[in-house]
Structures are given as structure tokens and as C-alpha cells.
N, C-alpha and C positions, 0 to 999 in steps of 0.2 A: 406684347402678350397680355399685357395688363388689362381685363373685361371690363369694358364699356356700359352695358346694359345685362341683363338678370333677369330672364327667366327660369323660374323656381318649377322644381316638382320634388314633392316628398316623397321617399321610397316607403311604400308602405309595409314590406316585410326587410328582411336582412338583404342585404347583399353579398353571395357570400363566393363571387367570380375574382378567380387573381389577375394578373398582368396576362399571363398566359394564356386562362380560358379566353379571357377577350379579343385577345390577339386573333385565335384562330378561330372564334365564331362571326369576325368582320372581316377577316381574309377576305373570304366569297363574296364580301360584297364594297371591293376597293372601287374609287373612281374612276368611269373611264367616259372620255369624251365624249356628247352628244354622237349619236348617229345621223344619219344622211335627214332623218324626217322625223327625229326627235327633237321637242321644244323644251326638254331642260334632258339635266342628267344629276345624279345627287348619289354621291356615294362618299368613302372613306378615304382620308388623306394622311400621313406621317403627322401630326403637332409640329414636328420640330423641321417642318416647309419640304422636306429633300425624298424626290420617291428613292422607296426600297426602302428606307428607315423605318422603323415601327410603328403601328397601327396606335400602339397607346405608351403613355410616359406618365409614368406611376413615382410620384414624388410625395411624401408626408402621409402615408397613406390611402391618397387619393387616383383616381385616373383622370389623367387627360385628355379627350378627344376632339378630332377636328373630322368635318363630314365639308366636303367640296362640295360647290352648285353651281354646274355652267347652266346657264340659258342662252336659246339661240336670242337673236334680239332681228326683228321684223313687227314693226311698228304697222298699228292699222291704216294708218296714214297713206302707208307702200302702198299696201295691198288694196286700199279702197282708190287709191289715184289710177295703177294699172289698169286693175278693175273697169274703172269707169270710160279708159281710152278702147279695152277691148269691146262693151257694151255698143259705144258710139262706133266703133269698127263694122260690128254685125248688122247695127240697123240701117247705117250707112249699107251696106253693100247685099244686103239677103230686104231691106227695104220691110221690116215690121220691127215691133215692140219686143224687146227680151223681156220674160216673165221674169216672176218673184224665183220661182223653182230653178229656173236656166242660169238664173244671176247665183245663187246660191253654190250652185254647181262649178259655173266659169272662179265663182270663188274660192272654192275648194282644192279645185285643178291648181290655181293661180300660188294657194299658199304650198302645195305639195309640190310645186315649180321651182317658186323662191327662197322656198326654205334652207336648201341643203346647201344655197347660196349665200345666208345670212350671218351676218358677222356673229360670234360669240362673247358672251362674257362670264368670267367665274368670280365666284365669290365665295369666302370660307367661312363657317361656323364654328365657333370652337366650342366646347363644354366642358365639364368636371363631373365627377362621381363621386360625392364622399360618402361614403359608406358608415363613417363612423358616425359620423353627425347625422344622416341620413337624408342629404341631397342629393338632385341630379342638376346641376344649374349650366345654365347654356346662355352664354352671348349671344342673345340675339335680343331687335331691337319691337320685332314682329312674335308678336306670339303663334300666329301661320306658321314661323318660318321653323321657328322652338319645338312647334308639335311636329313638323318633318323631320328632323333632327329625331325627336324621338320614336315618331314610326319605324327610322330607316336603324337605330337601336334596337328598338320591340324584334326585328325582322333579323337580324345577325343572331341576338342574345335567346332568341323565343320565348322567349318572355319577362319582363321588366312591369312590376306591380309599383306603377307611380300615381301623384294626383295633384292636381293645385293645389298651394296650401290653404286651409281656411281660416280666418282669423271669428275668433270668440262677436264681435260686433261687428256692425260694417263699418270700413277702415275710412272711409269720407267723415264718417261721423266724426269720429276721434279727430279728425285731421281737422276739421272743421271748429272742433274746439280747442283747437292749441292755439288757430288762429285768432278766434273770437276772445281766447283768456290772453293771446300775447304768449303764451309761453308752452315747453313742450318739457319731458322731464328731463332730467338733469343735464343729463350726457348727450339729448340732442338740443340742437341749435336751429330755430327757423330761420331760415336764410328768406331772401327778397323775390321771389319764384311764386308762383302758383296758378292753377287749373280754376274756377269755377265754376258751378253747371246749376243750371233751376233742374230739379229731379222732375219734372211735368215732361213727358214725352216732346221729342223736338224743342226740348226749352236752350234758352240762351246761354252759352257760354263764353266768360269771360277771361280772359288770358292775362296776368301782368306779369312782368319782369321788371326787377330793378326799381322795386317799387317798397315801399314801406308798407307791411302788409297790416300793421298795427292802426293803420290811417283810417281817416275819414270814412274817405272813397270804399275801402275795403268793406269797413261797417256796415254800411248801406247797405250793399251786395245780401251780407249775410243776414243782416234785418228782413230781406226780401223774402228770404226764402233759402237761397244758392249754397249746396254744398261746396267743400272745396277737396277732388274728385285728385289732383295734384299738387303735390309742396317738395320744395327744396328746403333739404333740410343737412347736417352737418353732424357729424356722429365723433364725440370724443378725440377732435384732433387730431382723426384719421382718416375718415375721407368725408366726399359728401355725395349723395346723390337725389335725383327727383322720386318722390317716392308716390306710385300710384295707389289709387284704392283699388285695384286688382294684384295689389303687393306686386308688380314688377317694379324694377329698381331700371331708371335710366339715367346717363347720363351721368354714370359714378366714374368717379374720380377718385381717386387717394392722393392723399398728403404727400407735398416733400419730401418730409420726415420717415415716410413709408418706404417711396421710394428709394430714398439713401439709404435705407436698412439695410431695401435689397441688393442692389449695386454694393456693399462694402462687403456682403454676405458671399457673393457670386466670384467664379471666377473669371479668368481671361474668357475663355473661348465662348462663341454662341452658346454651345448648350448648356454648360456650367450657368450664364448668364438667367437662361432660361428656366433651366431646374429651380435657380434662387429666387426666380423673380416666382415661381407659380406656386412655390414653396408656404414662400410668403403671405400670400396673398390668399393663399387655402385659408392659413392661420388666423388672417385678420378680416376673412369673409365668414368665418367659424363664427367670431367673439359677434358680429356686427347683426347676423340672423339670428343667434340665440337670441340676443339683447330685443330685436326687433320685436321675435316672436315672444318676447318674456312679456312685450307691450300691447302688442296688438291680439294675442292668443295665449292668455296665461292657461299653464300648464300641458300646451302644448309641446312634444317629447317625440324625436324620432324610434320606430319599435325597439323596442327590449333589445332584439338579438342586435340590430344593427349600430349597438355601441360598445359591441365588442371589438377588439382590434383587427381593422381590414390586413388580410395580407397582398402587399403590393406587386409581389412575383410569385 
């Protein structure tokens, strides 16, 4: 249950929906399988995996949610191999050229033929709502996928005032100089990771891992010109993750130490488990975006009303 990657959106007024409003403004739009000649489907799922169970799970003040996405899966590959046997079929046997327009056509038939035939696959989204702090943060690894996510929100709740957060400078810059000084402030740690990019359109970029980013090699880079656009970085002995200059967060991790919080926290059963672990993790996703944004956006503050105490049912 524990979030992977971090897509942010700031709620820009209060949020002021409980467990219950939300429940039944996403009713009407639960998940349900692709149809016969639908290429995806994306709706609403239980958090806690079992249908029938509820739409959200409000733990620490926060909401939980998860949005299902099957797509059919029918590769162009299929469709331009058929394709091209029925082509060589027609001129073989009617003995002319299939146009641009017919081909278009036999390919339209072709995908409205094979689709309803095509294997599926789903895949889940999870997010949170914290209200008090005034996030909407969504597991996903795709900012695409984060803004359907919250389309398919805006469209249950009718209206949800959110926005990327913006940080005071651009955040390459900063990043760029932790690397060049060697050091970042206190509480983070540069880790061996990073992005580079020449800011000149189509310019070069550079990728290392596992590399000493204090070195040589790195210098040069940055002598040239090259922001550094990605950094791993390590946050207080509690987690770590890649931090971009579009503030998404991938490839986070928490600590051991976290971990066993949660697990001595939780009880037996799945959801007990679940509750602790998302509990958690609200907590120490609080401390880790304040901090961020104490760095990247001083004096930025989620609105007034929105830290006031959410209510969770």
C-alpha cells in the first residue's frame, strides 16, 4: 500500500466533504469492465481490493482512494499484419490497388472486428486527500495518468479547485546547486542518482547512477552548461526518493525504520494492517512536503480554511 511515486496537486480552497459525501458522489461512477468496443474503462474501486466494500477509507484525517483502469490491449502490430494479408487478398482477387481511403476503412472494420476479442488488462491508482495539510497526492508514475485520476474526481465530486504546486524558483536550479556546492541542507542527503539536461532545446541528456556525483565527470557536465532536472536524494532517515524539477516524487521508498513503526502499530488482520500502514505514511508524507516546500517555496501554506480539522465520517 505503501506509494511508490507522487503526484502532487494543491487544493486551492478548503475541502470541506466527509467520508460519506464522497462515498456517494463516486457511487455513480464505480468500475466496470471495458465493453464490447471500448479501449479502456476507468472508474472507482474499494482501497481495500474486495468489491462491495467502500469507495473510500478515511484514516488520520485523510481519504483514501483507488480508481481501476482496464485497457483492452491490441497492438498495432495485430492490426497492421491482418490488415495487410486482407489488402493482398483484394488485389490479388478484384486485381487493382487498394487506396489510401479503402485501406483506412478495411482498418477501421479490422480494429472494430478484433477488439471485442482482445485480451485485457487492469491496473490501479491509488491516492489520498489530505485536507488538512491541503493535498491531493496520487500514485502514479505518469502525470497523464494523475490528471485522469483527477478528471474522473472533478466528475463524481463537481468540483475539486486543485493545481501543481509551484515552487518560489525553478527547482533544477536549486538542484543544480547542491550538486555543484556538494551538499544540500541539513536533513537531506544527496544520494548517487541524477538527471542532466543542456536547457537549449533538443539538448543532451545525461543519466548516472551509482556514481559519485561530487566527481570530476559530474563538474564538467555542469561547467558546460547542464542543469540537473533529477536527484536522489534522502530525507532525515526516513525515506528516500528521485526528486524531479516538476516536484514529482518517484521512486520513494521509506525506511525500515518506518516500516516497523507500521507493522508493530497494526494489527492481525489485512485491514487493521492497512489502516496502520496508510496512517503512517499520511504522517510522514505531512513532515517530508512541508519540509520540501519550507525549501523549494518558502512561505508557501495550504488556504486558511483547509487546516482546519477534516472530518473523516
Amino acid at each position: 500500500m505503501w506509494f511508490k511515486n507522487l503526484q502532487l496537486f494543491r487544493l486551492t480552497e478548503a475541502f470541506g466533504h466527509t467520508a460519506a459525501d464522497i462515498e456517494d458522489a463516486l457511487s455513480g461512477h464505480g468500475f466496470r469492465p471495458c465493453g464490447g468496443l471500448d479501449l479502456f474503462s476507468l472508474g472507482w474501486y474499494p482501497p481495500l481490493g474486495e468489491p462491495g466494500q467502500a469507495l473510500v477509507h478515511a484514516a488520520n484525517g485523510c481519504f483514501m482512494l483507488c480508481a481501476q483502469r482496464q485497457e483492452r490491449l491490441l497492438p498495432a502490430s495485430v492490426v497492421n499484419e491482418v490488415l495487410a494479408e486482407r489488402v493482398e487478398a483484394i488485389q490479388a482477387e478484384e486485381v487493382r490497388e487498394v487506396g489510401r481511403r479503402e485501406r483506412q476503412r478495411l482498418r477501421e472494420d479490422l480494429v472494430g472486428e478484433l477488439l471485442p476479442k482482445a485480451f485485457t488488462r487492469s491496473t490501479r491508482i491509488y491516492c489520498y486527500i489530505d485536507p488538512h495539510a491541503g493535498w491531493l497526492i496520487v500514485d502514479a508514475s505518469s502525470r497523464r495518468r494523475a490528471e485522469d485520476l483527477v478528471t474522473l474526481l472533478r466528475q463524481g465530486l463537481g468540483s475539486l479547485p486543485v493545481k501543481p504546486p509551484e515552487s518560489s524558483e525553478p527547482v533544477s536550479g536549486v538542484l543544480t546547486e547542491w550538486v555543484r556546492q556538494g551538499s544540500a541542507p541539513a536533513d537531506f542527503l544527496i544520494g548517487s542518482e541524477c538527471e542532466l539536461r543542456d536547457p537549449e532545446e533538443q539538448g543532451a541528456v545525461v543519466r548516472c547512477r551509482r556514481q559519485d556525483l561530487t566527481g570530476e565527470e559530474i563538474r564538467t557536465h555542469l561547467e558546460a552548461g547542464k542543469l540537473v532536472v533529477r536527484l536522489a536524494v534522502e530525507w532525515s532517515d526516513r525515506l528516500s526518493c528521485i526528486l524531479g524539477e516538476d516536484l514529482a516524487i518517484r521512486r520513494l521508498r521509506f525506511t525500515d525504520l518506518v516500516v516497523e513503526e507500521a507493522s508493530e502499530s497494526g494489527g492481525e488482520d489485512a485491514a487493521a494492517l492497512f489502516d496502520a500502514d496508510f496512517a503512517l505514511m499520511v504522517l510522514e508524507l505531512r513532515g517530508f512536503l512541508q519540509r520540501l516546500f519550507e525549501v523549494f517555496a518558502p512561505g508557501s501554506e495550504a488556504p486558511a480554511a483547509a487546516k482546519t480539522s477534516a472530518r473523516a465520517a
